[in-house]
N, C-alpha and C positions, 0 to 999 in steps of 0.2 A: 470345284470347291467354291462355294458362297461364303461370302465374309461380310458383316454386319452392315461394312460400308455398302454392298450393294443392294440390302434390304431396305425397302418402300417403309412410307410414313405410316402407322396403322396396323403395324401387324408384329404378329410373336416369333421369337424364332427359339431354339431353344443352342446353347449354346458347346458345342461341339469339341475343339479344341484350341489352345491359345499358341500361338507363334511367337518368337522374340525371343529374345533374350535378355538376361540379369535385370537389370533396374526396371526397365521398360515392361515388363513382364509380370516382374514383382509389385509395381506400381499397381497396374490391370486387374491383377489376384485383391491389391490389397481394396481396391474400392467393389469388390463382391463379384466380378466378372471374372467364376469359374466354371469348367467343366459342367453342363447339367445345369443352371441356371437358366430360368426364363427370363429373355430380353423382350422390353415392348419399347419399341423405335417411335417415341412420342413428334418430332421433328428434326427433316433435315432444313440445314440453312437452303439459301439457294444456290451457293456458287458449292456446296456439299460439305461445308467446314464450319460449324463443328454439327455433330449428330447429336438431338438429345433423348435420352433413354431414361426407361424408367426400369430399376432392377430392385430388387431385393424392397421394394417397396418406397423407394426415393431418388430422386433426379438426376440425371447425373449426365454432363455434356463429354463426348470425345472428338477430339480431334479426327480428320479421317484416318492420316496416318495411325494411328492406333487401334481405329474401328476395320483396318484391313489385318491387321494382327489375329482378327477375331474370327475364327471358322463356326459358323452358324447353320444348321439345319430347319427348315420351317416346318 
């Protein structure tokens, strides 16, 4: 299983399904990182905290913890 956190700077992955539970999850959904969504992984930091992404056509940084929540196919 790949999860977002392990996808390299530059590439798409399209996004699979979402892990977690209640808040943490609902948060995830509510900033547009659902089921079937294309992710483009614009920058990791260097120590890998925070990831920044470009979804649904604007910016948006996660934490890793919450970018391993994230099951991604490329």
């Amino acid at each position: 299983m790949e999860t977002l956190r392990d996808v390299s700077c530059g590439k798409s992955v399209k996004v699979v399904k979402l892990h977690g539970e209640g808040a943490v999850r609902r948060r995830i959904m509510d900033m547009g990182i659902t089921k079937g969504t294309e992710v483009y992984v614009r920058k990791v930091a260097p120590l890998g905290d925070p990831v920044e992404v470009t979804v649904r056509g604007y910016e948006l940084s996660l934490r890793k913890e919450d970018a391993q929540m994230i099951e991604v196919q490329g």
